[in-house]
C-alpha positions, 0 to 999 in steps of 0.5 A: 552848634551843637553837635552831639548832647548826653542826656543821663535817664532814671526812668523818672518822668522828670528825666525825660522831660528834655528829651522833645525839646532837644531833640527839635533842637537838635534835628535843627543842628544835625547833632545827635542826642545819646540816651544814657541810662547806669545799671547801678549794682546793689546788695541784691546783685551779690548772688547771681550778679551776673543773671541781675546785671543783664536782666537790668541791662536789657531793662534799660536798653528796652527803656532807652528802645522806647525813648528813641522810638518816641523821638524818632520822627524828630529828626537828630540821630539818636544813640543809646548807652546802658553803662554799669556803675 
């Protein structure tokens, strides 16, 4: 049984292509399906790194936000995770 799947996200369309059938999957078990998308720093982060990361930061939960809403009426519970790295 599964309870609980991490599905890492890029943005890309390919990424996302497994979220509706893990979901279904998922709303099945009662497992829960995590949404997990890195904010990367780079060069540009090196001047004003702290203003950068949070803007890229609220651009993937606001990514994340509307994937979840998307799978919503699915059924799983869903989580999302922005994590730096």
């Amino acid at each position: 049984m599964l309870k609980n799947v991490l599905v890492p996200l890029d943005g890309s369309k390919l990424a996302e292509v497994v979220l509706e059938p893990m979901a279904s999957l998922l709303a099945k078990t009662g497992g829960t399906l995590t949404l997990v998308h890195a904010v990367t720093p780079g060069r540009q982060f090196l001047l004003n790194a702290r203003a950068l990361v949070q803007r890229e930061r609220r651009h993937s939960a606001d990514y994340l936000a509307r994937l979840a809403e998307r799978l919503g009426d699915q059924g799983p519970g869903i989580q999302e995770r922005v994590v730096e790295g």
